[in-house]
DODREN-398817 format. One record per atom (N, C-alpha, C): residue in one letter; residue number from 1; atom name; x, y, z. Coordinates in nm, 3 decimals, always signed. Layout:
N
[A; NUM; CA; [X; Y; Z]]
...
//
This chain:
141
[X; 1; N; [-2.830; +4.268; -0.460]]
[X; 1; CA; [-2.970; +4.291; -0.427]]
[X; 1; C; [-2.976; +4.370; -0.297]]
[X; 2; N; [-3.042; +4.432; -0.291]]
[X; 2; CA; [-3.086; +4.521; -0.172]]
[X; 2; C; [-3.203; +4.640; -0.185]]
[X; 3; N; [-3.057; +4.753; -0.170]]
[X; 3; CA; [-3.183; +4.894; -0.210]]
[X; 3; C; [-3.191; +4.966; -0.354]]
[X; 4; N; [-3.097; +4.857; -0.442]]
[X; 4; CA; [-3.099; +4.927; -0.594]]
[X; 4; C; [-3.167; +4.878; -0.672]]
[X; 5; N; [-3.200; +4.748; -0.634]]
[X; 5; CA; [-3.255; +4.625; -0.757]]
[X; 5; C; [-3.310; +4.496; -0.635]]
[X; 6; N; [-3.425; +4.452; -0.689]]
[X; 6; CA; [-3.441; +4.332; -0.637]]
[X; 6; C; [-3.450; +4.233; -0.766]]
[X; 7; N; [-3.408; +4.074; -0.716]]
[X; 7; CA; [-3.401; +3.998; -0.825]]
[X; 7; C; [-3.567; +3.991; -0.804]]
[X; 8; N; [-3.654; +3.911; -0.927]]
[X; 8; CA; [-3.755; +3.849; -0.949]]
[X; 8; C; [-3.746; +3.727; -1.002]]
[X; 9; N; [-3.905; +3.653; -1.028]]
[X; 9; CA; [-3.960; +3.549; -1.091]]
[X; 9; C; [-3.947; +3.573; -1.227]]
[X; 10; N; [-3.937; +3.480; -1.319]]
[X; 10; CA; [-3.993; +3.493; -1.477]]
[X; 10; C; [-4.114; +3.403; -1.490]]
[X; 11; N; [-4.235; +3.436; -1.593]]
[X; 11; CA; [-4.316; +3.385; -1.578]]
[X; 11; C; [-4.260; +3.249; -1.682]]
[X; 12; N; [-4.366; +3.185; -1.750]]
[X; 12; CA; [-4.327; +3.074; -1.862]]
[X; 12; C; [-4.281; +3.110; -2.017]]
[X; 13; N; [-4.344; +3.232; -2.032]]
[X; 13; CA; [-4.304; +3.267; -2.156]]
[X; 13; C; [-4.157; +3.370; -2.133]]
[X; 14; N; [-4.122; +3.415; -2.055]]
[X; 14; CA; [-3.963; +3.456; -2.033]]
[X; 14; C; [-3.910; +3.383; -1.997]]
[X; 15; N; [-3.887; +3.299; -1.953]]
[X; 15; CA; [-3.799; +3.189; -1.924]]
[X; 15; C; [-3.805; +3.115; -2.026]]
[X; 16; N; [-3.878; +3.096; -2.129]]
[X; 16; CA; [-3.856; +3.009; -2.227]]
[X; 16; C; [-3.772; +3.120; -2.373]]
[X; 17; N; [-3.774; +3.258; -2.350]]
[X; 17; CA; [-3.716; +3.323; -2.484]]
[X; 17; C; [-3.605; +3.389; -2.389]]
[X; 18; N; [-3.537; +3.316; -2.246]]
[X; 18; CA; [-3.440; +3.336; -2.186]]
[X; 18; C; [-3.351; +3.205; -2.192]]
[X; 19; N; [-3.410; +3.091; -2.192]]
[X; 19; CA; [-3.351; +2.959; -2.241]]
[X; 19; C; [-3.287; +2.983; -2.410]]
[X; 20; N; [-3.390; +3.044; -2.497]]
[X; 20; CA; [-3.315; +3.003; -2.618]]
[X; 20; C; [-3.211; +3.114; -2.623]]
[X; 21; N; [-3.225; +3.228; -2.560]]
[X; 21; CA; [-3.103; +3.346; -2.620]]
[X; 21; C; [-3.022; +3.285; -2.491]]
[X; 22; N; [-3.048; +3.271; -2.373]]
[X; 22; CA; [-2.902; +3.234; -2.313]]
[X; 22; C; [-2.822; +3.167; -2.298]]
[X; 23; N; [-2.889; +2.949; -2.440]]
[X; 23; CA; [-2.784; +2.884; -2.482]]
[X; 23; C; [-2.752; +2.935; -2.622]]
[X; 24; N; [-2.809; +3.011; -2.702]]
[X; 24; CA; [-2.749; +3.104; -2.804]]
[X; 24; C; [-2.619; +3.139; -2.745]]
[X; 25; N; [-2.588; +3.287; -2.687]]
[X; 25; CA; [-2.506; +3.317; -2.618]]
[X; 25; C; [-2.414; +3.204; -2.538]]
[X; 26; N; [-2.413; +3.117; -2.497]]
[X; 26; CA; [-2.343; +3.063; -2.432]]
[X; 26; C; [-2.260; +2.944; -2.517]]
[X; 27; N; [-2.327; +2.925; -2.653]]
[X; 27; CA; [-2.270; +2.869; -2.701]]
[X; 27; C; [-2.166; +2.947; -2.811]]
[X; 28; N; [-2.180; +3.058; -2.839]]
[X; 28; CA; [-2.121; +3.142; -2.934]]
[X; 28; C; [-2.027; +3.172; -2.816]]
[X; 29; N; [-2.004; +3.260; -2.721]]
[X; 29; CA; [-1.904; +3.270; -2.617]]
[X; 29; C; [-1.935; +3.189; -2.467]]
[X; 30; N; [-1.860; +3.043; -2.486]]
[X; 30; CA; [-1.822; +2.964; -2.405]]
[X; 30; C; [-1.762; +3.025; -2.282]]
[X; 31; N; [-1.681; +3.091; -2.306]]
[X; 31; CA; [-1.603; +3.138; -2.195]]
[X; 31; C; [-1.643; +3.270; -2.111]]
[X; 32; N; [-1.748; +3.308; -2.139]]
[X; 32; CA; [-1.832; +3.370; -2.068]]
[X; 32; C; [-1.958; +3.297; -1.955]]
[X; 33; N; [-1.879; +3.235; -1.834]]
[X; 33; CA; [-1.915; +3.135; -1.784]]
[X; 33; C; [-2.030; +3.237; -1.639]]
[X; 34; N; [-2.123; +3.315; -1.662]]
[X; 34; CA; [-2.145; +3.356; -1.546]]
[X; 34; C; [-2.338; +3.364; -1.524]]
[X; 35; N; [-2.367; +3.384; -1.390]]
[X; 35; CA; [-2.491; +3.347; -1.351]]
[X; 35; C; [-2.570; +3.487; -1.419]]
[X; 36; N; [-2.681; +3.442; -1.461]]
[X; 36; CA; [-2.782; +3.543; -1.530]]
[X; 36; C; [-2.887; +3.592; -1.434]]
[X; 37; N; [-2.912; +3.707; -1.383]]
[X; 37; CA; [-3.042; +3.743; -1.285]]
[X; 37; C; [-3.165; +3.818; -1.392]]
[X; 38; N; [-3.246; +3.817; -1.366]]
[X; 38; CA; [-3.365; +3.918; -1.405]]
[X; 38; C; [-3.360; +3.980; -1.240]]
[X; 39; N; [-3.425; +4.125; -1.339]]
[X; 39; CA; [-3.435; +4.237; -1.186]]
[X; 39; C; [-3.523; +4.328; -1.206]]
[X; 40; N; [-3.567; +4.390; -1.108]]
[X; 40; CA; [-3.692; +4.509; -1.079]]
[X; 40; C; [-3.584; +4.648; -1.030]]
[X; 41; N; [-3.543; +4.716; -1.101]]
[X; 41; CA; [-3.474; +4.821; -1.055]]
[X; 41; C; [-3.553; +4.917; -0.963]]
[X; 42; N; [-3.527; +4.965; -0.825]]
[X; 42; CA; [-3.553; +5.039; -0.724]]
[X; 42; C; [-3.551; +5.149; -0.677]]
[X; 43; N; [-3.449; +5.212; -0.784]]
[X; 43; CA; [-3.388; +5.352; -0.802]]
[X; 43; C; [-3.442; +5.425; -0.919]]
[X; 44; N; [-3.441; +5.518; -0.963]]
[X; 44; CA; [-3.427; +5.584; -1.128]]
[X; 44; C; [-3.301; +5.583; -1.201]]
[X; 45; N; [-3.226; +5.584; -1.076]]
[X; 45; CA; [-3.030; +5.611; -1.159]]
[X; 45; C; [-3.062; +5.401; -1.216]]
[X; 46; N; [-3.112; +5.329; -1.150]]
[X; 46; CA; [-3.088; +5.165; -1.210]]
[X; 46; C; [-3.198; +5.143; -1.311]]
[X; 47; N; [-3.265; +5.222; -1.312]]
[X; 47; CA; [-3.422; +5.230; -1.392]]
[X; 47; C; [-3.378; +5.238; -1.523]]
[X; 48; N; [-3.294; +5.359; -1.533]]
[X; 48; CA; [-3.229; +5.393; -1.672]]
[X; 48; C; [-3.153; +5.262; -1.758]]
[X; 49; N; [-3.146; +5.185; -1.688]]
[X; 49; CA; [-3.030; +5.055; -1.699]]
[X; 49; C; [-3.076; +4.914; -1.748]]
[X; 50; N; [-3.086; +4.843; -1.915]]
[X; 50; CA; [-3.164; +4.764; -1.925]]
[X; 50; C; [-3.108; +4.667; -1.872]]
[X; 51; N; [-2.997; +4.641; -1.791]]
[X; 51; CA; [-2.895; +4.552; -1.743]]
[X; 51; C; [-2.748; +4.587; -1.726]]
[X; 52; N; [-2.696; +4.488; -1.677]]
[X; 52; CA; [-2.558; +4.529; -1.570]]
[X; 52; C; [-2.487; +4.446; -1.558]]
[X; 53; N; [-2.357; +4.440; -1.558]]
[X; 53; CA; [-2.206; +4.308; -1.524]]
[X; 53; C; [-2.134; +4.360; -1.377]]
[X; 54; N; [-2.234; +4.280; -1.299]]
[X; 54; CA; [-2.170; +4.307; -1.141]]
[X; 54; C; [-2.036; +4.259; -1.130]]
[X; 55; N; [-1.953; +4.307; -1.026]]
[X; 55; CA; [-1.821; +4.287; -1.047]]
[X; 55; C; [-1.792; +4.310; -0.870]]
[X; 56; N; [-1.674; +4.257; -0.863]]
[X; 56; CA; [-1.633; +4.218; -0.683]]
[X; 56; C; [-1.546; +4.347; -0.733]]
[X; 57; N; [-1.490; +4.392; -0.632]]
[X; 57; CA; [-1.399; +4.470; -0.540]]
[X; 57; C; [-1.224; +4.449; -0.651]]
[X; 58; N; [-1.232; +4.335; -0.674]]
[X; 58; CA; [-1.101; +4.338; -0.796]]
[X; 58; C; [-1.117; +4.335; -0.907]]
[X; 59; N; [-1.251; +4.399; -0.981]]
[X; 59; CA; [-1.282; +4.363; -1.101]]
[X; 59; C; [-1.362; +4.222; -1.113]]
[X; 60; N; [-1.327; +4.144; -1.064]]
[X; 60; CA; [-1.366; +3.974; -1.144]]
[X; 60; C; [-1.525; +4.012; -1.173]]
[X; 61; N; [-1.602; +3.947; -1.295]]
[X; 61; CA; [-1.710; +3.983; -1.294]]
[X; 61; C; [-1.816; +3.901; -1.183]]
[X; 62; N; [-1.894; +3.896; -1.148]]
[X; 62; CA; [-1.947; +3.807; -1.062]]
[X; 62; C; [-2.091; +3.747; -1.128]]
[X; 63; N; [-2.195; +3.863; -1.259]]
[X; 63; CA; [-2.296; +3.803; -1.247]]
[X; 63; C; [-2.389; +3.940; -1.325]]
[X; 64; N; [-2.408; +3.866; -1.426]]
[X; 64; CA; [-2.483; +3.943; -1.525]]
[X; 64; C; [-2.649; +3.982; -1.484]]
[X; 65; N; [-2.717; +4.083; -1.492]]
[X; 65; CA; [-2.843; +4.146; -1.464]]
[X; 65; C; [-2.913; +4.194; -1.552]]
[X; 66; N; [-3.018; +4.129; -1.591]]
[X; 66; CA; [-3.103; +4.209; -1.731]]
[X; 66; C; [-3.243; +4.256; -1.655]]
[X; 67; N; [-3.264; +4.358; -1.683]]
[X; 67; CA; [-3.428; +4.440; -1.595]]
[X; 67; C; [-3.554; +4.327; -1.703]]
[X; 68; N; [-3.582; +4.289; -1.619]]
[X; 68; CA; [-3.727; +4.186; -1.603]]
[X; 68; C; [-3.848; +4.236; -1.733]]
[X; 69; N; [-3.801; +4.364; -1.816]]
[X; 69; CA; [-3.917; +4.369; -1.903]]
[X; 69; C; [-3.824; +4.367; -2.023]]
[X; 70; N; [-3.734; +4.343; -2.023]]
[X; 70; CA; [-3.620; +4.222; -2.117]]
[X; 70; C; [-3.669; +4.160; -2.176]]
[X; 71; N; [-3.709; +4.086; -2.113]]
[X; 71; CA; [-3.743; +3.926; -2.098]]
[X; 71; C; [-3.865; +3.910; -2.160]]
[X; 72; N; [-3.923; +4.048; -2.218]]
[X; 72; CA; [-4.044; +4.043; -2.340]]
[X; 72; C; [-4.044; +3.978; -2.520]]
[X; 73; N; [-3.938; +4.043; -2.512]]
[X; 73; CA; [-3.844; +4.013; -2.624]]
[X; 73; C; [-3.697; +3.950; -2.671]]
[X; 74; N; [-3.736; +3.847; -2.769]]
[X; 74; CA; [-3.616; +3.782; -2.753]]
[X; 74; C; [-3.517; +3.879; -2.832]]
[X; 75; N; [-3.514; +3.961; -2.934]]
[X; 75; CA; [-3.464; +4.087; -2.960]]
[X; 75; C; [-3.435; +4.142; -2.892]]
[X; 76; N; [-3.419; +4.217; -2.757]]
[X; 76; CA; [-3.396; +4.301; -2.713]]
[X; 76; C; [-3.398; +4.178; -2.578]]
[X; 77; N; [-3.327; +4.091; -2.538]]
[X; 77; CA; [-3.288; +4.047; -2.433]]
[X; 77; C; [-3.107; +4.001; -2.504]]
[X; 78; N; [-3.142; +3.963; -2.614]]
[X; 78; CA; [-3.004; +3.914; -2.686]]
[X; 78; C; [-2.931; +4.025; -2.684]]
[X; 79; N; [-3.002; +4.154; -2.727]]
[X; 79; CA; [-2.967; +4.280; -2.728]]
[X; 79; C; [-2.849; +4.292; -2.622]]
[X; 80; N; [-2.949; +4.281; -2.528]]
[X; 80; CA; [-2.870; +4.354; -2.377]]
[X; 80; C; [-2.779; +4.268; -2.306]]
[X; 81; N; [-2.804; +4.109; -2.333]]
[X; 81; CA; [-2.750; +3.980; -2.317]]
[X; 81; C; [-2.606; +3.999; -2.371]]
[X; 82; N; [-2.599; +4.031; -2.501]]
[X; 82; CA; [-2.472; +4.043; -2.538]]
[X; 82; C; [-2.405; +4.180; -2.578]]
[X; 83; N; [-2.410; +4.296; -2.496]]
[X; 83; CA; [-2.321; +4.407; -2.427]]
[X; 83; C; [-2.313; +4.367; -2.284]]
[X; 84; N; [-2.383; +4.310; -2.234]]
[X; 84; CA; [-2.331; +4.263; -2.106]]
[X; 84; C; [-2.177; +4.141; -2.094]]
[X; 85; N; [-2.243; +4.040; -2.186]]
[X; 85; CA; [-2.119; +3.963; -2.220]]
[X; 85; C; [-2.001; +4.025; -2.304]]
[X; 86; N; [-2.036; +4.093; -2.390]]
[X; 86; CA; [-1.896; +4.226; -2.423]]
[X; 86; C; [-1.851; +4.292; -2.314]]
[X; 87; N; [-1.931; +4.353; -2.211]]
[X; 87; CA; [-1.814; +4.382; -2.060]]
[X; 87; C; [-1.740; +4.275; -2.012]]
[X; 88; N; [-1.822; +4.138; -1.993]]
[X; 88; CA; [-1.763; +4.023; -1.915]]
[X; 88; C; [-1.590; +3.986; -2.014]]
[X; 89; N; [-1.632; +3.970; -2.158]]
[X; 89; CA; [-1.541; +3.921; -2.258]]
[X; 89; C; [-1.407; +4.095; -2.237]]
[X; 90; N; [-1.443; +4.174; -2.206]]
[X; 90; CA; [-1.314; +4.247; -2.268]]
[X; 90; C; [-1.286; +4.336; -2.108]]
[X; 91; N; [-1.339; +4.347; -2.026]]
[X; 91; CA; [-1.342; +4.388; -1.903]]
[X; 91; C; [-1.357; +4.590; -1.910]]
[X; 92; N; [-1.366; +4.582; -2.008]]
[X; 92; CA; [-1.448; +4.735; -2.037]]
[X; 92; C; [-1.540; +4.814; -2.009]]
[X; 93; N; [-1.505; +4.931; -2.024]]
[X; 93; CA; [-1.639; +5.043; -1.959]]
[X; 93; C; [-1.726; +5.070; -2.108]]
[X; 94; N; [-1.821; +5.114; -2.089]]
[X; 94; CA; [-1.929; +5.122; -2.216]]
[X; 94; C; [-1.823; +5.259; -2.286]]
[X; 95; N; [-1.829; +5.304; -2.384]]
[X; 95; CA; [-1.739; +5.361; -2.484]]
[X; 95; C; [-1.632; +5.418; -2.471]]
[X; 96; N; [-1.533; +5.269; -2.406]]
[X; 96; CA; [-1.397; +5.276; -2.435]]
[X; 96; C; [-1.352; +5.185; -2.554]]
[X; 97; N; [-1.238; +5.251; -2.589]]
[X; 97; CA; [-1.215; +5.201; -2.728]]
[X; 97; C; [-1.227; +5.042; -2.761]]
[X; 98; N; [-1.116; +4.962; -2.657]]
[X; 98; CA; [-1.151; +4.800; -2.636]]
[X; 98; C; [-1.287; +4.766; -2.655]]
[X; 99; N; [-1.416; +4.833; -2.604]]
[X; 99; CA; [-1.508; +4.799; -2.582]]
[X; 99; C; [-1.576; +4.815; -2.701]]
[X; 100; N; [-1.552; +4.916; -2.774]]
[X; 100; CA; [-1.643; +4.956; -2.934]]
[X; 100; C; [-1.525; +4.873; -3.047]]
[X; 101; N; [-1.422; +4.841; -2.988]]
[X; 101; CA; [-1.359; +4.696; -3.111]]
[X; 101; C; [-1.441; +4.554; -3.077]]
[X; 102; N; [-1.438; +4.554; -2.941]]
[X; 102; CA; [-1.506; +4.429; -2.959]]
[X; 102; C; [-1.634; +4.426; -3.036]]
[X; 103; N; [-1.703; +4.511; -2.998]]
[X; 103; CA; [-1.881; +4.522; -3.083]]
[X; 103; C; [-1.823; +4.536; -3.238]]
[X; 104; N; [-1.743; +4.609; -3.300]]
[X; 104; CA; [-1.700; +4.631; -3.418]]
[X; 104; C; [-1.673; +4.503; -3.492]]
[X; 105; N; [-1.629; +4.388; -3.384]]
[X; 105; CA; [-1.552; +4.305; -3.473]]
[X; 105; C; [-1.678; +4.224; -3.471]]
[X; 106; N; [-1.753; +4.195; -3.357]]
[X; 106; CA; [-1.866; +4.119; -3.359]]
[X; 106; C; [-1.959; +4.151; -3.483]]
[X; 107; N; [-1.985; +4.218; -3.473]]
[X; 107; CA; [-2.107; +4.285; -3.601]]
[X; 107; C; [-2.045; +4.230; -3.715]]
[X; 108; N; [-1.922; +4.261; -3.748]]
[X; 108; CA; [-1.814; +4.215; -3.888]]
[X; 108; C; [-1.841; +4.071; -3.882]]
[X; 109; N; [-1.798; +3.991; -3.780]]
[X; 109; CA; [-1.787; +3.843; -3.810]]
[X; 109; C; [-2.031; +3.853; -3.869]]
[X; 110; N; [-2.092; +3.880; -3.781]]
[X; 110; CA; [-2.258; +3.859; -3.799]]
[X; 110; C; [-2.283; +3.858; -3.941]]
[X; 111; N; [-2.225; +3.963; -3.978]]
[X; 111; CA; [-2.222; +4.047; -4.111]]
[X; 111; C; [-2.197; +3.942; -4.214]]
[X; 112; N; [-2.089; +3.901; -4.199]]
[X; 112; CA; [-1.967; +3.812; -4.312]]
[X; 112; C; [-2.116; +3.656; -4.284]]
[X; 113; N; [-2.134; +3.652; -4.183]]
[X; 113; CA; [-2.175; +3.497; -4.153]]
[X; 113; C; [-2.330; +3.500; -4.234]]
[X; 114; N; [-2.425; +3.621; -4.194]]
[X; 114; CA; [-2.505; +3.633; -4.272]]
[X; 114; C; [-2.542; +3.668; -4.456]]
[X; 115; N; [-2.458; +3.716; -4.507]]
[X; 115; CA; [-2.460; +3.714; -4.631]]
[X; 115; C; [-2.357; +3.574; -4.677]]
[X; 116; N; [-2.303; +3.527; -4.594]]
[X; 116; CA; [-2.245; +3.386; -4.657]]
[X; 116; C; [-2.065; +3.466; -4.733]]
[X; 117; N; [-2.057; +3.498; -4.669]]
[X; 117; CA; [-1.903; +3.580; -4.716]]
[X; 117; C; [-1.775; +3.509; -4.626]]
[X; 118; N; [-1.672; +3.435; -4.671]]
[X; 118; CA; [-1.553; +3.359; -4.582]]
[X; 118; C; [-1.521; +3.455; -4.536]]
[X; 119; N; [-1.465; +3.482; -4.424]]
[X; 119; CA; [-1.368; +3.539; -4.335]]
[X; 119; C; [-1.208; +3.509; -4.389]]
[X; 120; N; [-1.152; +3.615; -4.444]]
[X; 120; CA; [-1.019; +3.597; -4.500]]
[X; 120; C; [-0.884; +3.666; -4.419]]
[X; 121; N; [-0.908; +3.698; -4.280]]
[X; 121; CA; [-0.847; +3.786; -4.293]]
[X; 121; C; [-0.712; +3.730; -4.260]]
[X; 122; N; [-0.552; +3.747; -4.325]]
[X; 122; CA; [-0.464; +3.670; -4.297]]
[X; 122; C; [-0.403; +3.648; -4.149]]
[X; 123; N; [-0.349; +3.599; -4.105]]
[X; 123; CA; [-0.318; +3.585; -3.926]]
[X; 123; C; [-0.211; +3.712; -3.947]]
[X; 124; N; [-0.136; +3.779; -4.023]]
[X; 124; CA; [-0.050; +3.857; -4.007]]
[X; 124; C; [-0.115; +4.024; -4.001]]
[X; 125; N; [-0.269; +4.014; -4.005]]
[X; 125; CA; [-0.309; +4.122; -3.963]]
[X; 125; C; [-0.359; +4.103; -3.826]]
[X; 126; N; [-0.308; +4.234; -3.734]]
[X; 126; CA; [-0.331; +4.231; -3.574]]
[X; 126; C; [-0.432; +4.265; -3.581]]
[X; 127; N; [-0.515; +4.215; -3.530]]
[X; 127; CA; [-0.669; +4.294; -3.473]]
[X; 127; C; [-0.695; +4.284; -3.306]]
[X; 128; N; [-0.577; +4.318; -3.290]]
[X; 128; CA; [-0.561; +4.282; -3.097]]
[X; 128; C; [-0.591; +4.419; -3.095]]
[X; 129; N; [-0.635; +4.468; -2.938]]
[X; 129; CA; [-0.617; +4.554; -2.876]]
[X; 129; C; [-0.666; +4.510; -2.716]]
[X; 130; N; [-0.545; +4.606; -2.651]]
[X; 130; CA; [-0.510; +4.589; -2.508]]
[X; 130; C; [-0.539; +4.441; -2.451]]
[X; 131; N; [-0.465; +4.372; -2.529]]
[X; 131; CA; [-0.453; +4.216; -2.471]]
[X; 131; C; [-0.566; +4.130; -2.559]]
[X; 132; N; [-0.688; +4.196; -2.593]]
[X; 132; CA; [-0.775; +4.109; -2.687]]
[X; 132; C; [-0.748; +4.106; -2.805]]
[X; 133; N; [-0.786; +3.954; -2.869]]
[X; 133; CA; [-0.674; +3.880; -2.972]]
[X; 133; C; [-0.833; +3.883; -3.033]]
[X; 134; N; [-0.875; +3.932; -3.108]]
[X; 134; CA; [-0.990; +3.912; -3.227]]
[X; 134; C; [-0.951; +3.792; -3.294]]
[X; 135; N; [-0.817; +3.812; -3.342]]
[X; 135; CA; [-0.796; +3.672; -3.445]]
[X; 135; C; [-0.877; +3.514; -3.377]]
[X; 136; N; [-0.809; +3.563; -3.258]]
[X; 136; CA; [-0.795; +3.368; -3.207]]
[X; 136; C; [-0.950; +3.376; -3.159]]
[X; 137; N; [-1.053; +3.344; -3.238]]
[X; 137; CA; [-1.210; +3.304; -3.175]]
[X; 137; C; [-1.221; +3.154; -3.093]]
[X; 138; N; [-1.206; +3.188; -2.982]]
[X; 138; CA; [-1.247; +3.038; -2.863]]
[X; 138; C; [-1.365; +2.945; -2.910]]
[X; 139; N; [-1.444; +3.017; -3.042]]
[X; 139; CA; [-1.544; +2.924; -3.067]]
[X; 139; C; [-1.541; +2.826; -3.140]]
[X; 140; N; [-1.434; +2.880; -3.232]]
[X; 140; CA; [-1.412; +2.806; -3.344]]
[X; 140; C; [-1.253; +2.710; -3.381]]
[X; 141; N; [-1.282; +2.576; -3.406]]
[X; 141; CA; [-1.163; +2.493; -3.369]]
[X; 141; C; [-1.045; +2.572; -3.427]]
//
């Protein structure tokens, strides 16, 4: 916070379609353990930006940012909610390859789960890349 973004308030009705998408999200990726801000962007270069995965000086992420008119829609907060948690989950820049497998595989598992289709795929196919293990889902026992 400073001269790029200030955090804000949510009124009652964003905070309540920020409660259900952010234990959505938190229960689908557990291990995406980090603090959520709403924000008023200050700039035009942050304006452009429906949200952001702040990060310290070594990478570590520190703290996810969604711009405050997000928070209109629970569509389009989940939206931005989870490419933010795709940076946190794969430590990626927006269209690097790691980063468009992870969304690739996500959509595939949505896909399979919504038409009611098993997930077959045998453990002897790799679906790793650069250290991320698609196979092994943390969500599921």
């Amino acid at each position: 916070e400073g001269t790029t973004f200030k955090i804000v308030n949510l009124d009652e009705a964003e905070k309540a379609r920020a409660r259900q998408v952010f234990d959505a999200m938190r229960r689908e990726y557990p291990e995406v353990a980090l603090p959520i801000y709403p924000f008023e962007p200050l700039t035009e270069e942050l304006a452009m930006n429906e949200g952001f995965l702040l990060r310290a000086g070594d990478g570590t992420p520190l703290g996810i940012y969604i711009k405050r008119k997000m928070y209109r829609s629970t569509r389009w907060l989940m939206v931005v909610l989870n490419h933010e948690y795709r940076h946190a989950r794969t430590n990626a820049t927006d269209f690097s390859k790691p980063f468009e497998e992870c969304a690739d595989q996500d959509e595939g598992r949505l896909l399979l789960a919504k038409h009611g289709i098993d997930d077959d795929t045998p453990s002897d196919v790799v679906l790793a890349i650069e250290g991320l293990d698609f196979n092994n889902d943390p969500t599921q026992p």
